[in-house]
N, C-alpha and C positions, 0 to 999 in steps of 0.2 A: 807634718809637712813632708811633702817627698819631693826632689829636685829631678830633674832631666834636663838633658840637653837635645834641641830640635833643631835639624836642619832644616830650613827652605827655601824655596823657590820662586821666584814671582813669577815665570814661565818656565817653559821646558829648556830654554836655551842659556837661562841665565845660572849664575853660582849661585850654588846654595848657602845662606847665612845662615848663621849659628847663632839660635839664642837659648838662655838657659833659663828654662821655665818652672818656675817654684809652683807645684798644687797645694794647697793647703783644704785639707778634709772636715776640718774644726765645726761644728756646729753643721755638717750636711745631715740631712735626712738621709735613711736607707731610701725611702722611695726617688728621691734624685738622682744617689748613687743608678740604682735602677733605669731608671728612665736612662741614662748616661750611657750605661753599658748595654740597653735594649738596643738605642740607637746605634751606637758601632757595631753590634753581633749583627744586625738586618742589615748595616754596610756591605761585612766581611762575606756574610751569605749570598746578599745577590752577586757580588764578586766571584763568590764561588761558582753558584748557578750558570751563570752567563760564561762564564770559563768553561765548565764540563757540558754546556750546550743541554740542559736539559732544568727546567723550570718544578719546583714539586708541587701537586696541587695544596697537599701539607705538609709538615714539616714539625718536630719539634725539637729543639734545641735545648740540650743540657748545658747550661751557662758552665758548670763549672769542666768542662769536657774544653771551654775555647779558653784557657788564661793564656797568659804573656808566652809566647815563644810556639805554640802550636797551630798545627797548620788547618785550616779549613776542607775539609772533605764533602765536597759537594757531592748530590746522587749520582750514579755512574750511569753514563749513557751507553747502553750497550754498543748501538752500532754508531757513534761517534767515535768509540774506543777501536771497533776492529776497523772502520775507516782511517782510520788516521796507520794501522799498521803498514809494511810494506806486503807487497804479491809472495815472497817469500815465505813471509811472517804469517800471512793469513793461509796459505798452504799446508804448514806447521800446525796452527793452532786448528785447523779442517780434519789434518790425520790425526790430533791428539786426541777431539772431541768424537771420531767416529769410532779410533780402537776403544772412547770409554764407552761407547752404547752397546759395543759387541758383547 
């Protein structure tokens, strides 16, 4: 059994309660654990997706690449990336990519 303690929220406006939620693993299948952890990884990824504005047509996901504490690296969208830079910034990054072509 592994313990946690959960905050939440019934809205966005209200306080967050604490409860302390005991899992108990005892008699699970691997394939539930599975299915468990399928479902939060296609959570964490369309999160990602729709953050870095760019959808994959595939995709495949090393389970052990997303444990506790790391962050989700969605595809990089090239030009949502140099859009969001500033006029300066894309200037900079204009002179750095032409001195590499020379």
């Amino acid at each position: 059994m592994k313990q946690f303690f959960v905050a939440t929220k019934l809205d966005k406006d209200s306080e967050a309660q604490r409860t302390t939620l005991t899992v108990d693993f005892e008699g699970c299948p691997v394939e539930v654990l599975q299915h468990l952890a399928t479902q939060h990884l296609v959570v964490r990824l369309q999160g990602a997706w729709r953050k870095s504005g760019s959808i994959p047509a595939a995709f495949t996901a090393k389970v052990a690449e997303y444990g506790a504490g790391s962050r989700m690296a969605g595809p990089v969208n090239i030009e949502a990336a140099i859009g969001a830079l500033s006029a300066e910034d894309k200037k900079k990054l204009l002179e750095k990519l032409m001195n590499e072509v020379e």
